[in-house]
VMD Tcl script that draws the C-alpha trace (Angstrom):
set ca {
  {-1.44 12.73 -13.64}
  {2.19 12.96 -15.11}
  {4.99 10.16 -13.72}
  {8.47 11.20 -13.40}
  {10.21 7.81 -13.31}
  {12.99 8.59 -11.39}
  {15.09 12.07 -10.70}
  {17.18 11.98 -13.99}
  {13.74 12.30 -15.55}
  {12.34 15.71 -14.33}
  {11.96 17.92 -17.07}
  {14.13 21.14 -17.21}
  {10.79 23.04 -17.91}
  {9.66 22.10 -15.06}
  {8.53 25.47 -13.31}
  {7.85 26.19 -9.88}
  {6.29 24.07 -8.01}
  {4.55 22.95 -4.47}
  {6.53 19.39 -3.34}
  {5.59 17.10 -0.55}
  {7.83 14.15 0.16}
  {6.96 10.89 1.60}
  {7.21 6.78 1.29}
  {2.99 7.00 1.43}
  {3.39 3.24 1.75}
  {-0.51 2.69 1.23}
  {-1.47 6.23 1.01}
  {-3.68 6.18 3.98}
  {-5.73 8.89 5.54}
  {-2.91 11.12 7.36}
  {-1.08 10.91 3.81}
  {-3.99 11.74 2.27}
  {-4.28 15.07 4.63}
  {-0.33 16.10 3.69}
  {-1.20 15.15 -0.10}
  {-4.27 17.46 -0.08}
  {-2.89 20.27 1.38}
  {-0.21 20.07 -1.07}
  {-2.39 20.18 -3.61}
  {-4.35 23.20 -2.35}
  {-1.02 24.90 -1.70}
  {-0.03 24.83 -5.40}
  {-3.81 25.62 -6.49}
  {-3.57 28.56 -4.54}
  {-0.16 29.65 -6.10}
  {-1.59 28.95 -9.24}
  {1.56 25.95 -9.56}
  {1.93 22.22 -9.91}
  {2.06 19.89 -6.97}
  {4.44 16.85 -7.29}
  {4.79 14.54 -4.59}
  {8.44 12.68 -4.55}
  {7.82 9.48 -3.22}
  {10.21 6.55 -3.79}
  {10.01 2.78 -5.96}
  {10.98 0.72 -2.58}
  {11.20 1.58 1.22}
  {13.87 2.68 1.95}
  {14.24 0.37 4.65}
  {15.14 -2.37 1.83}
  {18.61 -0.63 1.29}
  {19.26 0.86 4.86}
  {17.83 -2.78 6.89}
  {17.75 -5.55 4.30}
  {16.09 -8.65 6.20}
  {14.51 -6.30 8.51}
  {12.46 -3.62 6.30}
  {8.33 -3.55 6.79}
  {6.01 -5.55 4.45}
  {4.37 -3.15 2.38}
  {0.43 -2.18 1.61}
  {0.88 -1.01 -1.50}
  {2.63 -1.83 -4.50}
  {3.82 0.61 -6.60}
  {0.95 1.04 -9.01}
  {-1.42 0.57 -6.21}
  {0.53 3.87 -4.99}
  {0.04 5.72 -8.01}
  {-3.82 4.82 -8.56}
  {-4.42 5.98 -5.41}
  {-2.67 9.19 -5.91}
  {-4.44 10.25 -9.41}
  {-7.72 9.73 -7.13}
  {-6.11 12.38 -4.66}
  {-6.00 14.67 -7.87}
  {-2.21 14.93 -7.83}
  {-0.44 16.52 -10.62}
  {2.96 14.66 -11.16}
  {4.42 11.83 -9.17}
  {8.17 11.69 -8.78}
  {9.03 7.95 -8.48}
  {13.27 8.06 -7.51}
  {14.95 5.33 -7.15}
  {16.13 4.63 -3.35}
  {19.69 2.79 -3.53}
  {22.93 3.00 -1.92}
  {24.10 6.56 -3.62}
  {20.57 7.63 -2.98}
  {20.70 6.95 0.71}
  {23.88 8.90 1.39}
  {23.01 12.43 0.09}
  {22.99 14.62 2.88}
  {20.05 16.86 3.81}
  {21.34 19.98 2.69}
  {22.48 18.46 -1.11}
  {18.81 16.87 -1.34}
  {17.36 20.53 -0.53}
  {19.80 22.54 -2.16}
  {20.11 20.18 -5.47}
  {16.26 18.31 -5.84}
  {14.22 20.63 -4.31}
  {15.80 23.72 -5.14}
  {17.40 22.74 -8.09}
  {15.98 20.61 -10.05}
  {12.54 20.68 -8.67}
  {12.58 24.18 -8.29}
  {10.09 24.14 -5.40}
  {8.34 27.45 -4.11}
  {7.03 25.48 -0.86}
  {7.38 21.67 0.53}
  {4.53 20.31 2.33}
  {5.80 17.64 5.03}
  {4.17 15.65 7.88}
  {5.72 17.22 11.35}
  {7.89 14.20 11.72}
  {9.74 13.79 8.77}
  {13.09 13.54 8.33}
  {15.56 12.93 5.60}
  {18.89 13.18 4.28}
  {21.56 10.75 5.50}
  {21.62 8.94 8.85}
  {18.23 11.19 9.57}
  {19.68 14.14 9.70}
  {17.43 16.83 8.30}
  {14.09 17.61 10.00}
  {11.41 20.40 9.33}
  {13.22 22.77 11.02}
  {16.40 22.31 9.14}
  {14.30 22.59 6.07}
  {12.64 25.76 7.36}
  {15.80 27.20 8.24}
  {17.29 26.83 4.72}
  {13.72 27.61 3.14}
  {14.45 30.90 4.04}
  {17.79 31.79 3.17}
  {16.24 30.05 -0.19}
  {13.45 31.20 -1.42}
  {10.89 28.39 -0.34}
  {8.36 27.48 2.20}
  {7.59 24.93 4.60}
  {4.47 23.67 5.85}
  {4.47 21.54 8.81}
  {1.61 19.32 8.62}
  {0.15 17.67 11.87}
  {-0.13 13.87 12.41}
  {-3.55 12.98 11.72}
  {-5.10 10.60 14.94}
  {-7.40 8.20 15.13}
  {-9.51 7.70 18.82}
  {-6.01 8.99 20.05}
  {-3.36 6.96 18.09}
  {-1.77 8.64 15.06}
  {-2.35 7.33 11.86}
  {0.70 5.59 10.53}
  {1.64 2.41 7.85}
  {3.36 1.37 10.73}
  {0.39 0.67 12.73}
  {-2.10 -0.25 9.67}
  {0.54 -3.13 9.30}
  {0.52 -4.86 12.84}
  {-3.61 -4.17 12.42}
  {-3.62 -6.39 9.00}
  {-0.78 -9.01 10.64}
  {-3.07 -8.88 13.37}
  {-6.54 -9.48 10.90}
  {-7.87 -6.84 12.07}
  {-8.61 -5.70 8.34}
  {-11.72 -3.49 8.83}
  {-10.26 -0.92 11.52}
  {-6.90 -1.09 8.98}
  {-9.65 -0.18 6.01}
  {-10.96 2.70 8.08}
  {-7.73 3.99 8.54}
  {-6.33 3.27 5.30}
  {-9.79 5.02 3.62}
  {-10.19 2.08 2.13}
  {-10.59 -1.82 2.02}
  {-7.09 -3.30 2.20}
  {-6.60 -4.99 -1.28}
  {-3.69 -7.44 -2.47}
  {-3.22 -8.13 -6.28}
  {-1.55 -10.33 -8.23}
  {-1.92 -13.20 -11.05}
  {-3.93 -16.53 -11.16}
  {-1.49 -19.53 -10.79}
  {-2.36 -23.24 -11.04}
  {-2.85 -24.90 -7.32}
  {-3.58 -28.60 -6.74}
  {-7.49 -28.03 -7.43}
  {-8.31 -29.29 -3.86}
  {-11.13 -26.25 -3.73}
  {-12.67 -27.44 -7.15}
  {-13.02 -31.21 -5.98}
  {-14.61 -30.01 -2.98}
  {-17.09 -27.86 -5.11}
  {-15.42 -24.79 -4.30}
  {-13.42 -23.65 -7.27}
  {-10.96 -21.20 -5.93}
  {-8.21 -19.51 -7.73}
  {-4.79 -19.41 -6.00}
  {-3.11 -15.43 -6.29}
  {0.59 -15.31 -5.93}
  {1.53 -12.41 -4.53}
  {4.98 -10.35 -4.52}
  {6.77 -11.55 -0.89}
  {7.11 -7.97 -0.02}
  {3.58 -7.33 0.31}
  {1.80 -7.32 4.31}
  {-0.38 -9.96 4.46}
  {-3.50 -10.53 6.71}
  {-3.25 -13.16 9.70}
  {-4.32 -16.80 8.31}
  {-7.94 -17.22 8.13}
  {-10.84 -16.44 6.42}
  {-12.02 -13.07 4.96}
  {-15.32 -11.44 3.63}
  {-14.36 -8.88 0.53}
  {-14.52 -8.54 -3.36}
  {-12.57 -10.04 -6.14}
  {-11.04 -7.40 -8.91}
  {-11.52 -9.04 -12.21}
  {-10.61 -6.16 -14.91}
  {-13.85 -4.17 -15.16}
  {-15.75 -6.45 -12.47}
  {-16.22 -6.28 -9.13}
  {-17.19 -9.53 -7.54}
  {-18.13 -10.85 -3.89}
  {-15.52 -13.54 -3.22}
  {-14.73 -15.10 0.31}
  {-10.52 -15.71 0.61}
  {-8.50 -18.14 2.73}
  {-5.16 -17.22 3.62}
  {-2.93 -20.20 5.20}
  {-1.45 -23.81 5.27}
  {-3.18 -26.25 2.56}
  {-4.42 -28.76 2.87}
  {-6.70 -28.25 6.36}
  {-7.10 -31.83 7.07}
  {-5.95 -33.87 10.11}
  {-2.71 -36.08 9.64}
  {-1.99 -34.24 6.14}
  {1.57 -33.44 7.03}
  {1.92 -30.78 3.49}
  {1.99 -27.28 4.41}
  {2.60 -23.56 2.22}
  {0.79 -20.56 2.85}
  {-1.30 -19.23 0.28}
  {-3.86 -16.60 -0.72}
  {-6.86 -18.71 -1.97}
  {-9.69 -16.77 -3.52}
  {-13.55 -17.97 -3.96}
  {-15.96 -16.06 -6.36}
  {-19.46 -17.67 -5.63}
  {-20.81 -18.73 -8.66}
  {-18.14 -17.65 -10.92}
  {-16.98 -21.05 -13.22}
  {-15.10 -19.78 -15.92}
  {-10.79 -20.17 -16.19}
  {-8.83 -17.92 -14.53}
  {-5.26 -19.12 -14.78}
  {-2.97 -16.21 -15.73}
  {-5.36 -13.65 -15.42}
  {-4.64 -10.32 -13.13}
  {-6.98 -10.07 -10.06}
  {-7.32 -7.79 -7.08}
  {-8.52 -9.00 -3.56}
  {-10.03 -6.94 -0.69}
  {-10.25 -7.76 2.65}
  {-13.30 -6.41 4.49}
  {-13.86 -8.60 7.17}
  {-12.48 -11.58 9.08}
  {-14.89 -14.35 9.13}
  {-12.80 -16.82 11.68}
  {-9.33 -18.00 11.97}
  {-7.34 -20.82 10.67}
  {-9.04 -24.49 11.66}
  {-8.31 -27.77 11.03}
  {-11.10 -29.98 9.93}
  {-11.25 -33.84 10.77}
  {-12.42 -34.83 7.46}
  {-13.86 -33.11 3.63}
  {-17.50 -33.01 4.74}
  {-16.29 -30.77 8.12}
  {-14.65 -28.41 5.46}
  {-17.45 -28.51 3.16}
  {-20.00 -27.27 5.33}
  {-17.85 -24.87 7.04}
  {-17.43 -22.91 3.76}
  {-20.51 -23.10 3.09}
  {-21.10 -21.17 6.03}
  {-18.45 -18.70 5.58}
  {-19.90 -18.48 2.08}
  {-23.17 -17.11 3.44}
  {-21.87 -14.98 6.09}
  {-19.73 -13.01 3.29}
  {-22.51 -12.45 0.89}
  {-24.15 -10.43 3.96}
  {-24.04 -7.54 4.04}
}
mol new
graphics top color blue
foreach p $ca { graphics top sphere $p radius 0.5 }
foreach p [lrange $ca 0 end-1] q [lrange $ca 1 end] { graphics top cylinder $p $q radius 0.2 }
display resetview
């Protein structure tokens, strides 16, 4: 899979090609559907498919404060997409200047122009273009007077709600990680690096290593989760706890935090890279009244994440 990072990068030899455009914040099963027929689309044409997706929401420029926590980080986005088979990714920049092209300019000058597009694949309720402007049938209307097609893809539903990021977010906030997994088409996983804590997990004979993760990312609700710890070419069974440390009553210190458990794993982890999945919710946050409560608590949660 080729990466075109950013517009000013697309090469003039380009050729023709088959374009879908989208966010795909998580790349979840209705993208998935718009992605694949995009990729058929060019197979059949005998032509490239890129999908022009973007390195933030574009939420973050139009509603700072108030844009959506995301499921995927950028790489995350692009791993995803070589599994979908795609041919070139077009990762543009979304900024000010970005956000005010108007719908006919980002036809007539990216899709026409520079990615010299033949068809554009699009989920029925897209829109771009400043303010909103431009739908599928503005694009189909100036498709034909320029050479290109449009294909109108359905919203994809799930037991009768449509499969969006939107919802797969309030499901995660909500922990309700395994029906987000099923619609996501696959386990919800957060990454990031191995940073010292205050060892509380180790002196209760729990080592745990303490992820920091990126602000931006949607995290589950606090409590403990079931899933598997990505350790470069491993794949462990580790049991997380997302919320306020310490747990015990009358401790008054408090900070949220990803804490991750890999039973019977003992060597250093500090600085390392790991990945985190979230297959089920074992129970919520609790306080405990002393370090024996806690202790065999986790040892329960312990054994009900190593079943399968």
């Amino acid at each position: 899979m080729e990466i075109i990072p950013g517009i000013g990068a697309i090469p003039d030899e380009i050729g023709e090609t088959v374009v879908t455009i989208g966010m795909f914040d998580g790349v979840h099963r209705g993208h998935q559907k718009i992605i694949h027929i995009a990729h058929e689309k060019a197979r059949e044409l005998g032509l490239r498919c890129v999908v022009f997706t973007f390195d933030r929401h574009p939420l973050e420029v139009l509603r700072p404060g108030r844009h959506p926590r995301l499921l995927s980080s950028s790489a995350q986005k692009l791993r995803l997409m070589e599994e979908l088979d795609v041919d070139m990714v077009l990762m543009a920049h979304f900024d000010e200047e970005f956000s005010v092209i108007s719908a006919r300019a980002f036809a007539e000058e990216l899709l026409v122009g520079r990615l010299r597009a033949r068809e554009v694949v699009l989920g029925e309720n897209f829109r771009f273009g400043h303010g909103g402007e431009g739908d599928v049938e503005f694009l189909s209307g100036l498709g034909r007077s320029k050479g290109f097609a449009v294909t109108s893809v359905p919203l994809l539903r799930d037991n009768g709600d449509v499969i969006s990021s939107t919802l797969i977010r309030k499901m995660i906030e909500r922990g309700e990680v395994q029906e987000a997994s099923e619609r996501l088409g696959w386990d919800y996983v957060i990454e990031g690096v191995v940073v010292r804590g205050d060892a509380r997990g180790r002196k209760l004979g729990f080592p745990t290593a303490n992820i920091e993760v990126h602000d931006n990312r949607c995290i589950p609700a606090n409590g403990v989760y079931a899933g598997e710890a990505y350790l470069e070419h491993r794949v462990l069974p580790a049991v997380s706890y997302i919320g306020d440390i310490p747990t015990f009553v009358g401790d008054e210190e408090a900070g949220r935090r990803l804490e991750v458990h890999i039973p019977g794993w003992e060597e250093d982890l500090y600085d390392h890279f790991m990945g985190i999945s979230f297959q089920r919710r074992l129970r919520g946050e609790e306080t405990f009244p002393d370090a024996q409560s806690l202790i065999k608590q986790i040892e329960r949660d312990i054994k009900s994440a190593l079943e399968r």
